[in-house]
N, C-alpha and C positions, 0 to 999 in steps of 0.2 A: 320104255318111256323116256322123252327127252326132258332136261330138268331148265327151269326157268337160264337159267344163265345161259345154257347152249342156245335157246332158243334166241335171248338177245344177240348174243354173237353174229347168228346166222345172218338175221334181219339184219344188221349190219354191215356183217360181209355183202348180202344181197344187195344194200343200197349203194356200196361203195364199187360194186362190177358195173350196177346199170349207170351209175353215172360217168362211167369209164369206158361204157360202151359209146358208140357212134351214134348220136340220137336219144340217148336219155336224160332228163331231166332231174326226174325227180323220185325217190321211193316213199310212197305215204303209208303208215303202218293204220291198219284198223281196228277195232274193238279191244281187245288183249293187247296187240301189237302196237294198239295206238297209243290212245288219251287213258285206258284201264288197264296200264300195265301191274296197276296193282295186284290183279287177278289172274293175271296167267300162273299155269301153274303145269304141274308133268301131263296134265291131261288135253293141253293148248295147242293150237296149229295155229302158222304164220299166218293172217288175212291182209292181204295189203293191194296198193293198188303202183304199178308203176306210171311214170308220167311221160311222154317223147315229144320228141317236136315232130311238128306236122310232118307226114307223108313217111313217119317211121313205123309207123304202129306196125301194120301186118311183116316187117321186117324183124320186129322183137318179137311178136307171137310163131313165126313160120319158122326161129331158130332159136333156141334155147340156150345158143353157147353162153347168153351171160349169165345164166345158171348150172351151166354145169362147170363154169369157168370157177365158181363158190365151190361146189360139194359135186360128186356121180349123182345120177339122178335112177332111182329103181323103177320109178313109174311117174307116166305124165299121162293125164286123159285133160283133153279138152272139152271142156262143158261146157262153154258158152262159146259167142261169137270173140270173144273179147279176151280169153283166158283161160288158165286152167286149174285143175286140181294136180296136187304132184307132189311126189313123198322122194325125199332123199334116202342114199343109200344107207344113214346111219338114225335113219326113224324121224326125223325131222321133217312134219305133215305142211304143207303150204295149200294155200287157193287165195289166188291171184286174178286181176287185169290189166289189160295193156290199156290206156287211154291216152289221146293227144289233148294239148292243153285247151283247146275247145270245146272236149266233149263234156268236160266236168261239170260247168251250171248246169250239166240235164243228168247226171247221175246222182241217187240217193244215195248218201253215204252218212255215217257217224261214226262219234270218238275217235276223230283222226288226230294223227302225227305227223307231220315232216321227219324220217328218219334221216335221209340224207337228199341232196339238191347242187343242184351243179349252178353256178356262181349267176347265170345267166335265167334262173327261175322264179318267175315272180311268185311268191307267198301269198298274194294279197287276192289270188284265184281260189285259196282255199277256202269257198264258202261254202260247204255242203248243203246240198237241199236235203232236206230231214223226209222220212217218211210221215206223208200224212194221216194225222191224228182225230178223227172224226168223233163226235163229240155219243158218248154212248144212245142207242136209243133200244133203251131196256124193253118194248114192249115186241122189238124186232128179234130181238136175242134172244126173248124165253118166247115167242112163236116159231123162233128156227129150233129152239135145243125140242121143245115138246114135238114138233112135225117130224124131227131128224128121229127121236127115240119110235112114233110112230112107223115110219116107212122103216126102219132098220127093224123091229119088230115083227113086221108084215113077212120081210123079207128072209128073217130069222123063220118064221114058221114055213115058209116055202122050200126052206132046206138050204136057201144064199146066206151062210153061216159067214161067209169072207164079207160077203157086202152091207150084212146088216152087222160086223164090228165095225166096220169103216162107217159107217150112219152114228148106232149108236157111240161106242168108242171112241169115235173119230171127231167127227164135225159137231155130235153134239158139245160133248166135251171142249171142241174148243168155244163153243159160245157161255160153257160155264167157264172156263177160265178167263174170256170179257168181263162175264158179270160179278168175277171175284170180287173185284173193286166196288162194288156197292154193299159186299155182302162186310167187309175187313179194311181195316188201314192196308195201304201198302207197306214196307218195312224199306228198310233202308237197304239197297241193293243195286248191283248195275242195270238200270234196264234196257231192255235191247226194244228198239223203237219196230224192228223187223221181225220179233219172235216173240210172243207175249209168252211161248211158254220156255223161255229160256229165263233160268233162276227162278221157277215158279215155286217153287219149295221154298224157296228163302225169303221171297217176295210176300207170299199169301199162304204162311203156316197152316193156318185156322182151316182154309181149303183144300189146303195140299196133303191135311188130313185123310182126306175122304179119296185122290186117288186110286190107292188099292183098289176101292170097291168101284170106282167107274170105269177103270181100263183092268177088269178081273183075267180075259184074255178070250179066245176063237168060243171056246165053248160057252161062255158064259155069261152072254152078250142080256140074256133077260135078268139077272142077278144086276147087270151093270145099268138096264135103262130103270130098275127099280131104286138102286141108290141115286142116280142122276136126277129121278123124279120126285123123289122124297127131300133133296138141296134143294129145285127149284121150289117145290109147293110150299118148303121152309121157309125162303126167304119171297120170295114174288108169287104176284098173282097169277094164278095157273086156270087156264080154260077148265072147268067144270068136264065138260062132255069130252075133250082131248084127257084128261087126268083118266075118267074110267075105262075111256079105251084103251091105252097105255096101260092099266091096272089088266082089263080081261085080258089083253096077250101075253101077261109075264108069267 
């Protein structure tokens, strides 16, 4: 495990190569790496985004020397068009993009940083567009989590034990962790605008209770649409004729 200090280091070292590189701009650290560096901790990887001037980009994504110019690199996969995932040889986890200064009003980004910027980068581009925040429609979410526990249930008796967790455990689950928030305050926490079930524990104690029993595992997917059923009929109004079918397949 790498300890918070190494990590700032890196991210450091990192923004001071690209902007020494031919074409780099800027290195913007994200989530931990950003604006919440309060929270990085030995269990954190770098998120950041590099910046170039026009017509560099696919020249810093096709060659990595300004990363290996920092640290050996043990492993690089490219996972998007833009970037990669990539672990240093001394455990130090990154996932990165390359972007030119044009393309950022169209990307979603939060809790950014300016780590480092080469004298010639204007600041005043860092406006991130936030992921949008659609305002709850609680009569949609407990119709998706009760349909999802049905078809996973169906699917569960036909012997599709992988796809009725993925129904039940899965999708339904995440429409109870949407409707946390009506059921509980939120608690004081970072939240992440792109992963509602990121800090969900710290976030929504009172429901993060009940976990265990709705993600129990492969086998036990009718034990988990019966606790998922008995939150929902707790707190919201649950379809009558959907609740007993739900009941005869557990």
């Amino acid at each position: 495990m790498t300890q918070p200090q190494q990590l700032y280091q890196r991210l450091e070292e990192i923004g001071r190569s690209v902007v020494a590189a031919e074409g780099g701009l800027a290195l913007i650290g994200l989530g931990s790496a950003g604006s919440e560096t309060a929270r990085m901790d030995a269990f954190s990887d770098l998120d950041f985004f590099v910046i170039v001037q026009a017509g560099y980009k696919q020249a810093f994504i096709e060659d990595l020397g300004w990363m290996t110019a920092v640290h050996p690199i043990a492993f690089q996969f490219m996972n998007t068009a833009d970037g990669y995932k990539l672990l240093f040889a001394d455990g130090v986890f990154c996932e990165f993009a390359v972007f030119e200064e044009a393309e950022l009003a169209h990307i979603p980004f939060s809790a950014e940083r300016i780590v480092w910027q080469a004298a010639s980068f204007d600041p005043t581009i860092m406006q991130p567009k936030q992921a949008s925040t659609a305002v709850l429609n609680v009569d949609w979410l407990v119709g998706e989590a009760v349909t999802n526990l049905y078809v996973g249930l169906c699917r569960y008796r036909r012997g599709e034990k992988l796809s009725a967790a993925r129904f039940v455990q899965g999708y339904a689950v995440d429409r109870v962790l949407e409707l946390a928030a009506l059921v509980e305050d939120e608690q004081p926490a970072f939240r992440d605008p792109f992963g509602v079930e990121r800090r969900f524990e710290q976030r929504f104690p009172v429901t993060a209770v009940n976990l265990p029993e709705f993600v129990p595992g492969y086998d036990h997917t009718p034990q988990a649409a019966q606790a998922i059923l008995h939150y929902l009929d707790t707190h919201f109004a649950v379809n009558p004729a959907m609740k007993n079918l739900i009941i005869s397949l557990t």
